[in-house]
C-alpha positions, 0 to 999 in steps of 0.5 A: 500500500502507498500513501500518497500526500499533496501539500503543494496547494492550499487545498491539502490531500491525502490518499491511500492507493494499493499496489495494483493502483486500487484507491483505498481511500482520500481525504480532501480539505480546502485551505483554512486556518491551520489546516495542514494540521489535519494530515495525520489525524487524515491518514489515521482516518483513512487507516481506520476506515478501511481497515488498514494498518501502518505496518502495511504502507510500503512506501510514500509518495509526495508532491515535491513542487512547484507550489506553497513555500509553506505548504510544500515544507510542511508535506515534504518534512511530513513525508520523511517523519513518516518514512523514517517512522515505518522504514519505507521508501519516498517518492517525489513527484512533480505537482504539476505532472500530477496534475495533469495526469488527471485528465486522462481523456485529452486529445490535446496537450494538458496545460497544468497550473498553479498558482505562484503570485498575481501575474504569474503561474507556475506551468508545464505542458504534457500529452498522452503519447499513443502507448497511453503514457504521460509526456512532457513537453515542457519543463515546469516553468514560472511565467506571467499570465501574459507570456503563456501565448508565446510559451504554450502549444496551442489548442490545448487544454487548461487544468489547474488548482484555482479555477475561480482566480485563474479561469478570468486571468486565461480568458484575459491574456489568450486570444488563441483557442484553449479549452478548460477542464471541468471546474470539479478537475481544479485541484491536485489529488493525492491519489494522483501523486500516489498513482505517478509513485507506482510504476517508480515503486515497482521498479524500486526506483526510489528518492535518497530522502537526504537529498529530496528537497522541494522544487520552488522555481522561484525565490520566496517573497521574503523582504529585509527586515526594515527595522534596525535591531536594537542594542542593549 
């Protein structure tokens, strides 16, 4: 069994996903007041509920960015603390590939996005090659709204984790034809995370947990400290 954890987004999530790719269960919180307090009473739920133990997790997978400063700190370090716990492996998947992985059924390239600040989004392109396997054709990127024209193959489809603050920033900056996920689609699934860790966990092809650090794209919007500390 995997545990897969997405704290990339204010909207937090975590699954449980057997070895042959059956979900077991997920838990899905929207952002609120510290809400990623709630992972691990999450995952005692969803260990409880279906009848599962910790013994039987094998393995974690977590979204490793971009996204969240905080929220990808607080995932990752969750992630190894729990590793560490139950002597499993980790496995880092990139948030954007796991969210364009949920949209199965496009003919046209995926375009994921997550938010980064008000002009600009972190973004990466993909498509379903003909053996039905996820490929990129973009890495992930930081832009602004107004350099995804240029960036972007076109016609595509748009998926990401704020369709009420990104869906009138598209629509605004493009001029070109584009087609945007279902609304319900807007978000990151843990089990998504989980699901892209398999084919790597039957490989063994796992993370040095030392090493594994989160994917930021760009700095933090941390600024100086204006006031002079005091002496004495």
């Amino acid at each position: 069994m995997l545990v897969g954890i997405n704290t990339s987004t204010l909207q937090f999530s975590i699954a449980l996903l057997s070895t042959d790719g059956a979900l077991l269960g997920e838990c899905y919180l929207s952002a609120g007041k510290a809400h990623f307090g709630g992972l691990f009473p999450a995952l005692d739920f969803l260990l409880t509920n279906s009848g599962r133990g910790k013994k039987e997790i094998e393995c974690v997978a977590v979204a490793v960015g971009p996204g969240s400063f905080t929220g990808l700190r607080v995932g990752l370090s969750s992630a190894k603390g729990l590793c560490h716990a139950l002597d499993v492996p980790i496995i880092g998947i990139s948030s954007l590939e796991a969210l364009g992985a949920q949209m199965h059924e496009s003919h046209l390239p995926v375009t994921a996005l997550l938010e980064s600040r008000r002009n600009d989004v972190f973004v990466a392109q993909f498509k379903w090659d003909s053996d039905k396997r996820l490929t990129r054709l973009a890495e992930d990127q930081c832009l602004e709204y107004s350099d995804l024209a240029r960036e972007l193959i076109f016609p595509c489809l748009f998926v990401g984790n704020s369709y009420h603050s990104q869906v009138p920033r598209l629509k605004e900056s493009l001029s070109t034809h584009f087609l945007l996920a279902p609304p319900e689609m807007w978000t990151i699934r843990a089990s998504s995370v989980a699901a892209l860790a398999l084919e790597r966990f039957s490989a063994r092809d796992f993370d040095d947990p030392a090493a594994l650090v989160p994917v930021y794209l760009r700095p933090p919007d941390i600024r100086p400290n204006p006031y002079q500390k005091m002496g004495g």
